[in-house]
Every structure is written in C-alpha cells, then in structure tokens.
PDB file of N, CA, C and O in Angstrom:
ATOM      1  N   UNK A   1     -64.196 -14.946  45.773  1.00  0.00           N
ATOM      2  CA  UNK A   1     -65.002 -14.554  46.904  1.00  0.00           C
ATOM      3  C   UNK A   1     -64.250 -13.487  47.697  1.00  0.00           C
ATOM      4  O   UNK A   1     -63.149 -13.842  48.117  1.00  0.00           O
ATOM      5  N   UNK A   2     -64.672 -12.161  47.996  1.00  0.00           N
ATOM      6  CA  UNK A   2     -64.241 -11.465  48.788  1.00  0.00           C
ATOM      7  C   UNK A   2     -64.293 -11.948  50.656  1.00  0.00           C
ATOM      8  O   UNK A   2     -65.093 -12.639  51.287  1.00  0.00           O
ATOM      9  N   UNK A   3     -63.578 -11.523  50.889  1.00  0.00           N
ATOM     10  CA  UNK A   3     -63.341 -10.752  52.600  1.00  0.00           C
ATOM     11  C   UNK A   3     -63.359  -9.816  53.238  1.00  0.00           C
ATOM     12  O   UNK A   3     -62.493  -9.014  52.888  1.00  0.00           O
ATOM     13  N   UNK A   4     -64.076  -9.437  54.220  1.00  0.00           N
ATOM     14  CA  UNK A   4     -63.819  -8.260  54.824  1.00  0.00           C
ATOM     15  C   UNK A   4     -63.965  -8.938  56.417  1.00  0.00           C
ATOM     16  O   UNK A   4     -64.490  -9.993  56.771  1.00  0.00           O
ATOM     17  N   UNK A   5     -63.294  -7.901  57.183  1.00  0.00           N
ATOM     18  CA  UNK A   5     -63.534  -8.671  58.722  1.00  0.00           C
ATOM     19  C   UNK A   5     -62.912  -6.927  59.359  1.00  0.00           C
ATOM     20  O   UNK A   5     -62.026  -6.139  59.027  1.00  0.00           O
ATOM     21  N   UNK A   6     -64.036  -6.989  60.466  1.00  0.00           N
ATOM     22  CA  UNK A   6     -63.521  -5.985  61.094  1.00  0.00           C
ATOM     23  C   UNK A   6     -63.629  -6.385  63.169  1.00  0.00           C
ATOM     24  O   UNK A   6     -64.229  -7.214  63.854  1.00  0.00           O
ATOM     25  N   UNK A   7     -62.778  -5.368  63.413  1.00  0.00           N
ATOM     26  CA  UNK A   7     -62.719  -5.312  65.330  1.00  0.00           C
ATOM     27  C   UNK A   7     -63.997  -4.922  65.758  1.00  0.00           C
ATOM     28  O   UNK A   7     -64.464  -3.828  65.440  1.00  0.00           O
ATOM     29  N   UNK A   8     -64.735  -5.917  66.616  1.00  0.00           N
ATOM     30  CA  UNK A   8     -65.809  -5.341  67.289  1.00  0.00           C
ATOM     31  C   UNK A   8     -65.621  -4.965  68.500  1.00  0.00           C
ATOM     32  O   UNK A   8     -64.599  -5.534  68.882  1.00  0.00           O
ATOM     33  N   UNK A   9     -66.080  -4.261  69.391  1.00  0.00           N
ATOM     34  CA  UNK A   9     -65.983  -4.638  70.675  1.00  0.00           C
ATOM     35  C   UNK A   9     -67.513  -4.534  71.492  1.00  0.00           C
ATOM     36  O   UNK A   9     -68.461  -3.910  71.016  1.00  0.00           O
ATOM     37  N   UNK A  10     -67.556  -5.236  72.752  1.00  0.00           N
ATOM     38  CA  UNK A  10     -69.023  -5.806  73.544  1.00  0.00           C
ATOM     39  C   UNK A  10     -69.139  -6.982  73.009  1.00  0.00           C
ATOM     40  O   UNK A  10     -70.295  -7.381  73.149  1.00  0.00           O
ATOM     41  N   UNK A  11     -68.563  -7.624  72.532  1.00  0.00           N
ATOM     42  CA  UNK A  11     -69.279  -9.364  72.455  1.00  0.00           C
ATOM     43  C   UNK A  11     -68.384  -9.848  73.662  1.00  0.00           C
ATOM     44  O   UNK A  11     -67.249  -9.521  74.007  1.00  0.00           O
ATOM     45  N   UNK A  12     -69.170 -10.621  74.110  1.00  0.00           N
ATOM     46  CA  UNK A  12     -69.208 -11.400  75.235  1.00  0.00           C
ATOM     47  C   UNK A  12     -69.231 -12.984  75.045  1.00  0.00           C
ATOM     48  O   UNK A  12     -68.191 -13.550  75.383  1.00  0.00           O
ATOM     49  N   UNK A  13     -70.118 -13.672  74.623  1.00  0.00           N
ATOM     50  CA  UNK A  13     -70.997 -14.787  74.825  1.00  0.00           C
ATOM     51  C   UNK A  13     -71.850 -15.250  73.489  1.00  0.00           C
ATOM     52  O   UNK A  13     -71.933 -14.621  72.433  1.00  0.00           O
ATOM     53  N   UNK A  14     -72.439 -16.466  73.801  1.00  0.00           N
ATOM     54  CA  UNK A  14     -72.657 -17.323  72.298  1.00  0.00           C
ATOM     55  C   UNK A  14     -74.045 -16.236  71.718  1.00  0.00           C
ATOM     56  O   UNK A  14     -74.440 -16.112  70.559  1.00  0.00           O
ATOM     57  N   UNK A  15     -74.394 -15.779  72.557  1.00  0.00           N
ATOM     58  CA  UNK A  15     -75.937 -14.620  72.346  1.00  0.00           C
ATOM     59  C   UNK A  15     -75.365 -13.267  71.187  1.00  0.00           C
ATOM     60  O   UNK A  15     -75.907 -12.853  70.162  1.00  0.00           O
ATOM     61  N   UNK A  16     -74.341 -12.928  71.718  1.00  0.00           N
ATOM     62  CA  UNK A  16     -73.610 -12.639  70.838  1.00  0.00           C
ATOM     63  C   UNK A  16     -72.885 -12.646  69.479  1.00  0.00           C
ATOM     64  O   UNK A  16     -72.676 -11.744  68.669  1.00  0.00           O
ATOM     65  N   UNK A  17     -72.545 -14.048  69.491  1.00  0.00           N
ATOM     66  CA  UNK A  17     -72.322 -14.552  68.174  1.00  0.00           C
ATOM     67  C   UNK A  17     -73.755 -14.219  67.449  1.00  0.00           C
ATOM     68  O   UNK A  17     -73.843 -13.408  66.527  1.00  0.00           O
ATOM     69  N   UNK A  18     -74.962 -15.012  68.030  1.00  0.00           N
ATOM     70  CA  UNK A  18     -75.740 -15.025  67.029  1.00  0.00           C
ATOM     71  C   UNK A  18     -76.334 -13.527  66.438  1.00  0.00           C
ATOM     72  O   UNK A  18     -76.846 -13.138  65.388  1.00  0.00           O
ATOM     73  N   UNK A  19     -76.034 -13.055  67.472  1.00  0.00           N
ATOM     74  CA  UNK A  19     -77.095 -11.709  67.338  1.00  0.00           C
ATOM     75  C   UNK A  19     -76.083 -10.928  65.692  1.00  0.00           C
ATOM     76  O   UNK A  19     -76.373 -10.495  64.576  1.00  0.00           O
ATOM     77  N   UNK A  20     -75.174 -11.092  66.308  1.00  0.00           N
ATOM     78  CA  UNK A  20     -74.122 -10.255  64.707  1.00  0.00           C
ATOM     79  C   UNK A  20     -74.463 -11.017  64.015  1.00  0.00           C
ATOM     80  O   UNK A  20     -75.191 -10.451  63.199  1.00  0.00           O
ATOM     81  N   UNK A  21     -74.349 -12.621  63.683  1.00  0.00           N
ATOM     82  CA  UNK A  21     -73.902 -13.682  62.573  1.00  0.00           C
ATOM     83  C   UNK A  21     -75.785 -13.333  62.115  1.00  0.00           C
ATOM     84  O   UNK A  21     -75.891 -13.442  60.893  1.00  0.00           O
ATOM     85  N   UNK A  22     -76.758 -13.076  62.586  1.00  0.00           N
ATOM     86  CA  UNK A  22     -78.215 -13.053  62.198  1.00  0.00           C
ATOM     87  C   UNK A  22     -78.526 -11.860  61.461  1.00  0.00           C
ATOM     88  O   UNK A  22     -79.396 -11.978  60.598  1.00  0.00           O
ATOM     89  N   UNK A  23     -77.852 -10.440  61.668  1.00  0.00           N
ATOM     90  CA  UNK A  23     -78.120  -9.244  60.935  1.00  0.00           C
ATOM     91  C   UNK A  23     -77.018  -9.458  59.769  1.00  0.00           C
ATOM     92  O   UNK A  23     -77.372  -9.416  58.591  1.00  0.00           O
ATOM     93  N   UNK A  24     -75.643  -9.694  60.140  1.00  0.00           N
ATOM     94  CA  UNK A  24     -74.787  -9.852  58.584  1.00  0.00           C
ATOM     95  C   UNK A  24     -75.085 -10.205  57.591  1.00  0.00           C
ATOM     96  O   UNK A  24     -74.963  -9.759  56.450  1.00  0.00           O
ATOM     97  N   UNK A  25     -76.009 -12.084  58.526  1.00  0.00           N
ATOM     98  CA  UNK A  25     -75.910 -13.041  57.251  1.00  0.00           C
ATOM     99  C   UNK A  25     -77.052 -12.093  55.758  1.00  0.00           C
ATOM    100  O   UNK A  25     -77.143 -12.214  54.536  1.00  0.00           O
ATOM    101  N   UNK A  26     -77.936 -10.893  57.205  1.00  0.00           N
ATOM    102  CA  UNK A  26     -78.847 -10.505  56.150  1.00  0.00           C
ATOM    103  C   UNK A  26     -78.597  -9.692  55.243  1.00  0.00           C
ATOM    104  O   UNK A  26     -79.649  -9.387  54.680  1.00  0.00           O
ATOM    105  N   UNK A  27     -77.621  -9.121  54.763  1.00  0.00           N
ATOM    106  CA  UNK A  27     -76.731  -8.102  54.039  1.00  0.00           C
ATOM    107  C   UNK A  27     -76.629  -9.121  52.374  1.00  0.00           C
ATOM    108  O   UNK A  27     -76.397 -10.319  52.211  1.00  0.00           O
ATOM    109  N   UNK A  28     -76.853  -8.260  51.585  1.00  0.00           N
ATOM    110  CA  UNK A  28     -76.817  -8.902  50.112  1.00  0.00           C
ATOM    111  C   UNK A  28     -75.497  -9.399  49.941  1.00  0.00           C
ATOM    112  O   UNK A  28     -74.516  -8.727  50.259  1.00  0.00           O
ATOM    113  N   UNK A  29     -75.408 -10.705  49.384  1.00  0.00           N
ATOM    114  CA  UNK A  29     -73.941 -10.946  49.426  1.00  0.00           C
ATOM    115  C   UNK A  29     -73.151 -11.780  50.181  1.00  0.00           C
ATOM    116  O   UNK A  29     -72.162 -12.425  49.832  1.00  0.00           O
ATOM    117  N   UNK A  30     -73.852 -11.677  51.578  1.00  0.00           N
ATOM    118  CA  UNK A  30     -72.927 -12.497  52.633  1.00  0.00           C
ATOM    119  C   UNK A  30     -73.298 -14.082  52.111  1.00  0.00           C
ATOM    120  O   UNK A  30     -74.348 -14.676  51.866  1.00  0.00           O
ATOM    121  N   UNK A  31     -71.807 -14.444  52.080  1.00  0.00           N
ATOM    122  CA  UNK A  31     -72.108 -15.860  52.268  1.00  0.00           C
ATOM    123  C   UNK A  31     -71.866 -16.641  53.755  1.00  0.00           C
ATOM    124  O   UNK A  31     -72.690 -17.399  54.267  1.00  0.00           O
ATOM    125  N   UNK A  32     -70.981 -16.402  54.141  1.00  0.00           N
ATOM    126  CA  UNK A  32     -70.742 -16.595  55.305  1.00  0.00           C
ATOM    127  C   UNK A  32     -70.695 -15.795  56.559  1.00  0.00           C
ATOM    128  O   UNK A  32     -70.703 -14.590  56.311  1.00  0.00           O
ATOM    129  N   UNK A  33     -70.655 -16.033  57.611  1.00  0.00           N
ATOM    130  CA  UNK A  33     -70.103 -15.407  58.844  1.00  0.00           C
ATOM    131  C   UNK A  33     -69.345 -15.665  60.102  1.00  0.00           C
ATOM    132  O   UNK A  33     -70.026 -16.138  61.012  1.00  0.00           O
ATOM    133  N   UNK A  34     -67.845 -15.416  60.398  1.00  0.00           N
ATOM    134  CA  UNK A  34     -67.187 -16.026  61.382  1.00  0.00           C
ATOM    135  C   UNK A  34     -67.159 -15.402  62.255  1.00  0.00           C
ATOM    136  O   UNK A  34     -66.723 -14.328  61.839  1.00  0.00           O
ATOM    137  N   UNK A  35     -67.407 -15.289  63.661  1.00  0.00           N
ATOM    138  CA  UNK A  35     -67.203 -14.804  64.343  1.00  0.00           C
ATOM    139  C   UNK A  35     -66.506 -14.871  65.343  1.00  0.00           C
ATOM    140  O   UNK A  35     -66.770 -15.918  65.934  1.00  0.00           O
ATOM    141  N   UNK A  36     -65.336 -13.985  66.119  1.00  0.00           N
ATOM    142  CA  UNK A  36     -64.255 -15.291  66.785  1.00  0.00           C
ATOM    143  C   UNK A  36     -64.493 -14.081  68.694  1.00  0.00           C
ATOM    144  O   UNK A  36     -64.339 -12.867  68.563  1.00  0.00           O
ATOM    145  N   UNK A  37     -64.788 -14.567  69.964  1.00  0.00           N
ATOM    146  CA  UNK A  37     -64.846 -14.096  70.715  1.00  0.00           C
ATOM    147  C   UNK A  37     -63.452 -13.597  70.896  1.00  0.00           C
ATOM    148  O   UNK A  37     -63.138 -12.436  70.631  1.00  0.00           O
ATOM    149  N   UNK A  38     -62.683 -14.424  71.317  1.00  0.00           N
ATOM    150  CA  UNK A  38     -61.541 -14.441  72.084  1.00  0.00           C
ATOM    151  C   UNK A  38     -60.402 -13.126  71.106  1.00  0.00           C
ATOM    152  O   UNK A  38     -59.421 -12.639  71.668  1.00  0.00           O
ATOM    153  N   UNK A  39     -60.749 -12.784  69.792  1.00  0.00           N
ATOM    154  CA  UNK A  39     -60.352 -12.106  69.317  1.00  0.00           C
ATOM    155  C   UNK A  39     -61.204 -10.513  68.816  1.00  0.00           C
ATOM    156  O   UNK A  39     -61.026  -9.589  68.022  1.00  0.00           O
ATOM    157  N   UNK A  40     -61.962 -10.843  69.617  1.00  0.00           N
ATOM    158  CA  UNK A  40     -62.772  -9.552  69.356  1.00  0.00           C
ATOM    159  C   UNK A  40     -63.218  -9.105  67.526  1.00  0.00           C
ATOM    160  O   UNK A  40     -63.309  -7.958  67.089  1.00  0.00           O
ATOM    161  N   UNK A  41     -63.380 -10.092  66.929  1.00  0.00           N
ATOM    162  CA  UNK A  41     -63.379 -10.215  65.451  1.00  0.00           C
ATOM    163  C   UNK A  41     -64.440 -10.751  64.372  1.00  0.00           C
ATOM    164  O   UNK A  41     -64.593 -11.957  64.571  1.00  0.00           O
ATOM    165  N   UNK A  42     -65.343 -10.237  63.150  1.00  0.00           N
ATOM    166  CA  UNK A  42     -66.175 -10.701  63.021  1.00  0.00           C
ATOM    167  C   UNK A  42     -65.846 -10.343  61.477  1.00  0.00           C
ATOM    168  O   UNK A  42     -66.027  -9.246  60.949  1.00  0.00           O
ATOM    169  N   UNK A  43     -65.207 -11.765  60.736  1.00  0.00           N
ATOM    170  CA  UNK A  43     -65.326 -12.124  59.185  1.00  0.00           C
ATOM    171  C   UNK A  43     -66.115 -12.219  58.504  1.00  0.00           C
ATOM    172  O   UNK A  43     -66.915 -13.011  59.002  1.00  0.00           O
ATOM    173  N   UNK A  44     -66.467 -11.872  57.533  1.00  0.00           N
ATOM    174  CA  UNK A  44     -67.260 -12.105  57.006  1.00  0.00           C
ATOM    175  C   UNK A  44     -66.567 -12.153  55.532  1.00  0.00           C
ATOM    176  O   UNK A  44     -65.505 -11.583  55.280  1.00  0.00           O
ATOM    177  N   UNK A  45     -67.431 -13.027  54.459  1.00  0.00           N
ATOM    178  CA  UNK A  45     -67.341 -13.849  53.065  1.00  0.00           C
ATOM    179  C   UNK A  45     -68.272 -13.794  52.471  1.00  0.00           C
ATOM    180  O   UNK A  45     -69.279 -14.177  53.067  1.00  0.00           O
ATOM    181  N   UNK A  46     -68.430 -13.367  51.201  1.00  0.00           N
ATOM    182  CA  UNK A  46     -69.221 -13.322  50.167  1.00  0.00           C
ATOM    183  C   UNK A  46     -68.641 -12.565  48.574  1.00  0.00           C
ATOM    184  O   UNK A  46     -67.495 -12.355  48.178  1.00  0.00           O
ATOM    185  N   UNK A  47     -69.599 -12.371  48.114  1.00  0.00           N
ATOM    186  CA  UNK A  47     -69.645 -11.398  46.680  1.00  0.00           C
ATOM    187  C   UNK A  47     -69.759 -10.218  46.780  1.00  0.00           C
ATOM    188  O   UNK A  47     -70.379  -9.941  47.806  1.00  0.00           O
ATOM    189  N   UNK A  48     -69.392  -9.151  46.076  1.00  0.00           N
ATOM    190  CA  UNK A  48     -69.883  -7.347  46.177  1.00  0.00           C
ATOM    191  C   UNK A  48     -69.945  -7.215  47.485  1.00  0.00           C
ATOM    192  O   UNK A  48     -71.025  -6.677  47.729  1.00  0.00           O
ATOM    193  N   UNK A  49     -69.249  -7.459  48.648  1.00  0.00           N
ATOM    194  CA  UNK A  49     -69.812  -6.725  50.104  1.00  0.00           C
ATOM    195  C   UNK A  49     -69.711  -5.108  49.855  1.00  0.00           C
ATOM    196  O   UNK A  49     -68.943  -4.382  49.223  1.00  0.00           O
ATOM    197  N   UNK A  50     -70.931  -4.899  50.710  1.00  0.00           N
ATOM    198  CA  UNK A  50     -70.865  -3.547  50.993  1.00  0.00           C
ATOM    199  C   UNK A  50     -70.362  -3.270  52.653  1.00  0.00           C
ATOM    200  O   UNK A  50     -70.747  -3.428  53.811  1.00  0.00           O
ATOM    201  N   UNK A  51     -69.305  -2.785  51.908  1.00  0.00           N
ATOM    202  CA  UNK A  51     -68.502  -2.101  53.922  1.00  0.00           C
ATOM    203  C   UNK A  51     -69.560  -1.341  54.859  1.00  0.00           C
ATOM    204  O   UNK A  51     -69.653  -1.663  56.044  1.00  0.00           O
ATOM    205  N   UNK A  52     -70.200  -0.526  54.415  1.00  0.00           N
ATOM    206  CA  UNK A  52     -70.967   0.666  55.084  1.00  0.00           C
ATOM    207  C   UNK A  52     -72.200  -0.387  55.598  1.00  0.00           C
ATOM    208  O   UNK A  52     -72.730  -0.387  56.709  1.00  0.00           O
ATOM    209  N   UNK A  53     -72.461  -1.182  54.583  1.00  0.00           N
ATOM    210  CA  UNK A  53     -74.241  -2.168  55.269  1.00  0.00           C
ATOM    211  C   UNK A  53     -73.711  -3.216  56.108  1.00  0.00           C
ATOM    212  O   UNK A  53     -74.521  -3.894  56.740  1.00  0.00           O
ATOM    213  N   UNK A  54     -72.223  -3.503  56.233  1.00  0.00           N
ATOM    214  CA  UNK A  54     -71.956  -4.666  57.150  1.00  0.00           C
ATOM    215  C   UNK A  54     -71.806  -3.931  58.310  1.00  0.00           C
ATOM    216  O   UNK A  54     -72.366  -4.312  59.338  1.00  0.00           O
ATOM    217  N   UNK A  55     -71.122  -2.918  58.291  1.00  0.00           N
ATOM    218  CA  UNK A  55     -71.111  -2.234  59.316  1.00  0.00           C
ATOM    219  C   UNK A  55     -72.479  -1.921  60.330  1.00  0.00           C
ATOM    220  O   UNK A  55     -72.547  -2.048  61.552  1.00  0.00           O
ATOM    221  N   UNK A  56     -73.644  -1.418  59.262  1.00  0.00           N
ATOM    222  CA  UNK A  56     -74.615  -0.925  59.694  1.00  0.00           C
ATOM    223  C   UNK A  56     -74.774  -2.401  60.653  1.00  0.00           C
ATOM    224  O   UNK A  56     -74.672  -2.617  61.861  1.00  0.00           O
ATOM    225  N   UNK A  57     -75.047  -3.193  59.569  1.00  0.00           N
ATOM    226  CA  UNK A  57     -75.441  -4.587  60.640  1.00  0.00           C
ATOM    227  C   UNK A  57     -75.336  -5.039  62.055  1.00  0.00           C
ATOM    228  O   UNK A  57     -76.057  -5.547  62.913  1.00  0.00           O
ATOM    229  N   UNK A  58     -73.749  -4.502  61.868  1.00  0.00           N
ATOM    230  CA  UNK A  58     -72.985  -5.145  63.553  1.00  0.00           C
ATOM    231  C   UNK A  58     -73.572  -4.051  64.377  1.00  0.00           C
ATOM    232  O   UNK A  58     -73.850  -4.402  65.523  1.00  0.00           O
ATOM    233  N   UNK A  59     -73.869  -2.612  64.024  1.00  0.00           N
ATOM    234  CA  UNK A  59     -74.252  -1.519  64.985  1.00  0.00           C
ATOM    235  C   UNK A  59     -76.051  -1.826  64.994  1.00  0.00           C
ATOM    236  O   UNK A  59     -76.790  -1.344  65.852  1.00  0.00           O
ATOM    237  N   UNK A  60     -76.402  -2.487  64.153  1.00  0.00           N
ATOM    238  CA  UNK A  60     -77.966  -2.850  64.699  1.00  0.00           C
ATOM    239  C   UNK A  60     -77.952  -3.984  65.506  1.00  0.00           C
ATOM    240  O   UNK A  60     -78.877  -4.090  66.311  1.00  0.00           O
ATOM    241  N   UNK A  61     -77.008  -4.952  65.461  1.00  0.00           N
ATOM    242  CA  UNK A  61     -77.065  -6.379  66.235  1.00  0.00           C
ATOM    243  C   UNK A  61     -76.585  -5.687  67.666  1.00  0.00           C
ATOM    244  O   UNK A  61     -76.720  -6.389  68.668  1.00  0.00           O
ATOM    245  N   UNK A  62     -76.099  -4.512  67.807  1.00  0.00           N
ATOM    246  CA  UNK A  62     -75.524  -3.756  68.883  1.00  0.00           C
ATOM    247  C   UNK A  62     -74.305  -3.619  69.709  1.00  0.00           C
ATOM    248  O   UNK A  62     -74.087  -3.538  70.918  1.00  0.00           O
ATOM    249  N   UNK A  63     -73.659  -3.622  68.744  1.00  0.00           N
ATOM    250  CA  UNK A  63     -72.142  -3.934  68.701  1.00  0.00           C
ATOM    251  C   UNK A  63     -71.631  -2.731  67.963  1.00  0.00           C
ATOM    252  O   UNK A  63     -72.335  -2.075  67.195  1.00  0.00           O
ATOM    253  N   UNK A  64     -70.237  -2.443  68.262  1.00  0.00           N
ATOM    254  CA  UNK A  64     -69.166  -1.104  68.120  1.00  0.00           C
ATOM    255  C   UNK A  64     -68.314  -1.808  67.301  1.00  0.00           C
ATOM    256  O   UNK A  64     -67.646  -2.825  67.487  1.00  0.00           O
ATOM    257  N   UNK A  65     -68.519  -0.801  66.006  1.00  0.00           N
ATOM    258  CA  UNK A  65     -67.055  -1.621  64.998  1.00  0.00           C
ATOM    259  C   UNK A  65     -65.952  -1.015  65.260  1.00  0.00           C
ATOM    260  O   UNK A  65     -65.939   0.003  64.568  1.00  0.00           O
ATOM    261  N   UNK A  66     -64.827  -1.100  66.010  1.00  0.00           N
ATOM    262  CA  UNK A  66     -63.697  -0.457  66.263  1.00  0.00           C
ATOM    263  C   UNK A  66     -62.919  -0.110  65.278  1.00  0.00           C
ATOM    264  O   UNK A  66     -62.254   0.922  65.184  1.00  0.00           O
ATOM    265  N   UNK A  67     -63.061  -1.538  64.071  1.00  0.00           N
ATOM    266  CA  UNK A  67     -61.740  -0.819  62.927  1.00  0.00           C
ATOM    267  C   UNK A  67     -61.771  -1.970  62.344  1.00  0.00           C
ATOM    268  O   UNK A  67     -61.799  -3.098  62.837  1.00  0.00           O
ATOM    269  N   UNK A  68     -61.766  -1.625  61.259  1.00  0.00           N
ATOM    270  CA  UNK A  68     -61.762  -2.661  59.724  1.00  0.00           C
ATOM    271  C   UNK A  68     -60.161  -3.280  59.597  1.00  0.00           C
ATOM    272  O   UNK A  68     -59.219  -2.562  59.933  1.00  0.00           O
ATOM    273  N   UNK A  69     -59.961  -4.514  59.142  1.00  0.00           N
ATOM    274  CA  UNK A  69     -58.951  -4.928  59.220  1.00  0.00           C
ATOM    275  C   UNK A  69     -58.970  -5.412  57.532  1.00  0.00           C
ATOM    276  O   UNK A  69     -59.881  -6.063  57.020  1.00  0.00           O
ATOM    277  N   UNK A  70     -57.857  -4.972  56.895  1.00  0.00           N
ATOM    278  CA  UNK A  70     -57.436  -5.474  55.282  1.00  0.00           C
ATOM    279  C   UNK A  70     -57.548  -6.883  55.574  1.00  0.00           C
ATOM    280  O   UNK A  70     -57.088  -7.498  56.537  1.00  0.00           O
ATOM    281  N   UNK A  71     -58.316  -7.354  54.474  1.00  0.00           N
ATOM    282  CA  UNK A  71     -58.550  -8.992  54.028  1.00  0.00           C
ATOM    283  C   UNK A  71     -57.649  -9.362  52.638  1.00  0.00           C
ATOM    284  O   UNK A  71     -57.687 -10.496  52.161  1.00  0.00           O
TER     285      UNK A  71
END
C-alpha cells in the first residue's frame, strides 16, 4: 500500500477534517484518510495514488497544499 501525505494550511476544526477526508476519499485509489489538525497534515493510503488528483482534492475541499512530505 502506498503513502503520500502532504502540509496543508487553513484547517481549523472538525468541518474541516471532513470537508478534505470527503473529496480525497473520492480520488481512485484512496483507501484511507488521516487527517491530523494540530500538525497541519493530511495522509493519505491507498494503491496507484495520483499526486496531482490528491492535490486537486484538498484545493477543491478548499484548502492550500503547502508541500508534499516523502512517505
């Protein structure tokens, strides 16, 4: 199972969580989604991820990907 997790920034609050963890989970592939406030951070787990459509995701849930972090 792959990993990828990148820096978001603007999450705030549990509205938050869902709003990213609801567009990711929709990305081909995702199996999971972690999302951690206090670290400004949003994991994600699955098969074949595509970097560019997870990305797209977090910028439609309306969130700023600051920077991809090696998994």
């Amino acid at each position: 199972m792959a990993q990828k997790q990148y820096h978001v920034t603007g999450m705030s609050c549990e509205h938050c969580v869902a709003s990213v963890t609801e567009e990711v989970s929709e990305v081909p592939g995702v199996s999971e989604v972690v999302v951690e406030l206090a670290a400004n951070t949003v994991t994600v787990h699955g098969t074949d991820l595509d970097d560019e459509r997870l990305r797209a995701a977090i910028v439609e849930a309306g969130y700023v990907v600051a920077d991809s972090v090696a998994a």
